[in-house]
C-alpha positions in Angstrom: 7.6 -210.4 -266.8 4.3 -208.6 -268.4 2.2 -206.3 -266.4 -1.2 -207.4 -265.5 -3.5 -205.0 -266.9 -6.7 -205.4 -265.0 -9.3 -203.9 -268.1 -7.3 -206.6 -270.2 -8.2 -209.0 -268.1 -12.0 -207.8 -267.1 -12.6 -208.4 -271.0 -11.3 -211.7 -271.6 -13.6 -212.8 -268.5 -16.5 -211.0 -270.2 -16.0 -212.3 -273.4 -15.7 -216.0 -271.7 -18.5 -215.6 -270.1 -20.3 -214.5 -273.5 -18.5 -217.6 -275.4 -20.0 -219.7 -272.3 -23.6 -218.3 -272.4 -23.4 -219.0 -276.0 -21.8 -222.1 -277.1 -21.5 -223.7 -273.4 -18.4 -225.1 -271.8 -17.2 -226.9 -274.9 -17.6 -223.6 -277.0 -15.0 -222.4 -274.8 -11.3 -223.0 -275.9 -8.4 -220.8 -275.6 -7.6 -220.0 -279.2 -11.4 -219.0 -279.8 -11.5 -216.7 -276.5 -7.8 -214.8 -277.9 -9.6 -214.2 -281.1 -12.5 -213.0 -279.7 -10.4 -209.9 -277.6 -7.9 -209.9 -280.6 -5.2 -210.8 -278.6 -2.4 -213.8 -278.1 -3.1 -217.0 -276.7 -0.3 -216.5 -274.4 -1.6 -213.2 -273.2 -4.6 -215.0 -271.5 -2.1 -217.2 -269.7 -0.4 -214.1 -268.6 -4.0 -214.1 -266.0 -5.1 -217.7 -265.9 -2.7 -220.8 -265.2 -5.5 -222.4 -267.4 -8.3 -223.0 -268.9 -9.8 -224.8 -265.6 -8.1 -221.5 -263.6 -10.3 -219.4 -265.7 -13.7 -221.1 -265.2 -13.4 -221.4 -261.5 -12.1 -217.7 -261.5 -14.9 -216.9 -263.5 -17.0 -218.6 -261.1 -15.8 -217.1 -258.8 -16.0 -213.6 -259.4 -20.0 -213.9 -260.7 -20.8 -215.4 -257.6 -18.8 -212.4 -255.6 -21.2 -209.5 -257.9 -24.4 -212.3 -256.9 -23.7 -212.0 -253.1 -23.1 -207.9 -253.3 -26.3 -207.7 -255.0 -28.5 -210.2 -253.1 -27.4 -209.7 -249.9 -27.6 -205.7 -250.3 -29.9 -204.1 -247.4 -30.3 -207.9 -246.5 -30.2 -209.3 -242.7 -30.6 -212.9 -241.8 -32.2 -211.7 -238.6 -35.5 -210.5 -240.9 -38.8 -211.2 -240.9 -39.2 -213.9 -242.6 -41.9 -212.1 -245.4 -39.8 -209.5 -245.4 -36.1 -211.0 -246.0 -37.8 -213.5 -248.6 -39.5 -210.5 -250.7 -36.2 -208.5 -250.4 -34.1 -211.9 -251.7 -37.2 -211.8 -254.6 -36.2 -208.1 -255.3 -32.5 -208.2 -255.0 -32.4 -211.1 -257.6 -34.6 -209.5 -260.2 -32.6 -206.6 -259.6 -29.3 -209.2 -260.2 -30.6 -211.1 -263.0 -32.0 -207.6 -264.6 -28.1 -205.8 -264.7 -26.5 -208.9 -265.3 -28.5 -211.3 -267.4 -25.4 -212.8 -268.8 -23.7 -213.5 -265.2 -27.1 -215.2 -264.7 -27.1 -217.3 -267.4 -23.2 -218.4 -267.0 -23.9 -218.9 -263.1 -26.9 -221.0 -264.1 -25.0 -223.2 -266.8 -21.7 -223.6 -264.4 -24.2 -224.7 -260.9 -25.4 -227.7 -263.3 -21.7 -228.7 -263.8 -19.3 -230.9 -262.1 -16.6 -227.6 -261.9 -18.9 -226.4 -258.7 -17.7 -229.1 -257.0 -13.8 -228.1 -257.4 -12.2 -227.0 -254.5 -11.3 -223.9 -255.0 -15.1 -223.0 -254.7 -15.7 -222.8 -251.4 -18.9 -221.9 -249.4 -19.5 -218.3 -250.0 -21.0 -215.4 -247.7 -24.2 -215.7 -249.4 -25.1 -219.7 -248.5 -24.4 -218.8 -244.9 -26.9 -216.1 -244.9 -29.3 -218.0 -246.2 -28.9 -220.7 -244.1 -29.1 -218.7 -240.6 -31.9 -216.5 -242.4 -34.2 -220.1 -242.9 -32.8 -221.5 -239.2 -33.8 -218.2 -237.7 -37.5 -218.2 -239.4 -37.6 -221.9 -237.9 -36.7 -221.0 -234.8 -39.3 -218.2 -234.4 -41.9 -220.8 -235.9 -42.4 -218.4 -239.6 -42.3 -221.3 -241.5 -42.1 -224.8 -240.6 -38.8 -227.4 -240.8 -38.6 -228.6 -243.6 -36.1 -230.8 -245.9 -34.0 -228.0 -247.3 -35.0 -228.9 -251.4 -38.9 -228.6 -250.2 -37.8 -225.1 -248.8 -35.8 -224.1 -251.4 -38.5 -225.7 -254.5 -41.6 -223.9 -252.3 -39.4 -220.4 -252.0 -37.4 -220.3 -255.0 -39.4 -222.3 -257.6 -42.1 -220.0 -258.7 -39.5 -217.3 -259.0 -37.0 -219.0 -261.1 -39.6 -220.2 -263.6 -41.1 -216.4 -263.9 -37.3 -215.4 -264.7 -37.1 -218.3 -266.9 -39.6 -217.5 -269.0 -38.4 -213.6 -268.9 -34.8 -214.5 -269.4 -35.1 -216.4 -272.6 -38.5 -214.9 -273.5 -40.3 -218.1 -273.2 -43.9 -217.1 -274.1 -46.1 -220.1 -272.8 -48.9 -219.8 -275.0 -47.8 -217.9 -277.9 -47.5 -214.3 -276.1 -44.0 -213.0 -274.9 -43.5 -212.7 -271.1 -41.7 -209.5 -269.8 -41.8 -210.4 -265.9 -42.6 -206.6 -263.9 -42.2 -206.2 -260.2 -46.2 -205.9 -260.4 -46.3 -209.8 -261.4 -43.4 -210.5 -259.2 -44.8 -209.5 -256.1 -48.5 -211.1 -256.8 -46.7 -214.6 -257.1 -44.6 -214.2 -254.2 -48.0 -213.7 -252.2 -49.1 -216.7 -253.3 -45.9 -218.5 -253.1 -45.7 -217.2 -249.3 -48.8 -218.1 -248.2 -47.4 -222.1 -249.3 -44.5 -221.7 -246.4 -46.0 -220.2 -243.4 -47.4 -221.7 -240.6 -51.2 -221.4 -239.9 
């Protein structure tokens, strides 16, 4: 039996990823990814049952670098203002050092694979989710259905990152998103979820 060589396998994850962001799922196949590290077919098997084992592990292992990232200096027991400009912050940060993670984790949310069981829920759901309870609870924001919550807190960031990510310009400029800009819309997007 061959030795697992982690770097080996770091780089066929990487290059998935790249194939992924790229070409989507169905640019993914196992011959093309082998070419792509210049290595056999079989050697990829030697880390991943398959190619279903690969995704989920790839899935898997974005998410994991996500939570690290967004949850660092992060406590669900915040201020409200505060935890939500630090979640702002951390995922800029996130989506800054690893725009390709971003992308893939953005393609692979929109895809039946979440769903597989392997996937379970994750540290950074559960933060989250005592992080909104808790703002309820000390009557920050008020109870809401949890897609209005997450479309008044969340939208007006991802569309910013949107346009920055895939240097969208909206009328005929590009957009390079700055923490300047970041933080003026998250003023405005605040003052849309707290109770007055």
């Amino acid at each position: 039996m061959r030795v697992k060589d982690e770097q080996k396998a770091a780089l066929i994850q990487e290059k998935a990823i790249e194939m992924i962001v790229r070409e989507g799922f169905d640019g993914l196949s196992m011959h093309k990814l082998a070419k792509a590290v210049d290595i056999s077919v079989s050697t990829i098997y030697i880390y991943f049952k398959n190619r279903e084992d690969l995704l989920n592990q790839l899935y898997i292992d974005v998410m994991a670098v996500f939570v690290r990232e967004t949850l660092q200096d992060f406590d669900p027991e915040m201020d409200f203002e505060a935890g939500l400009w630090l979640q702002w912050r951390n995922r800029f940060r996130y989506i800054q050092r690893y725009p390709l993670h971003y992308l893939f984790s953005e393609q692979f949310r929109h895809s039946p694979l979440i769903r597989h069981p392997a996937i379970g829920k994750d540290a950074f759901r559960q933060a989250m989710q005592q992080f909104t309870a808790n703002a309820i609870r000390r009557k920050q924001i008020p109870e809401l259905p949890v897609e209005v919550y997450w479309a008044l807190a969340y939208g007006p960031f991802y569309t910013l990152v949107g346009f920055h990510v895939h240097n969208n310009p909206f009328f005929d400029k590009p957009f390079k998103l700055s923490e300047a800009l970041l933080k003026q819309t998250f003023e405005r997007t605040i003052l849309s979820l707290k109770i007055v």
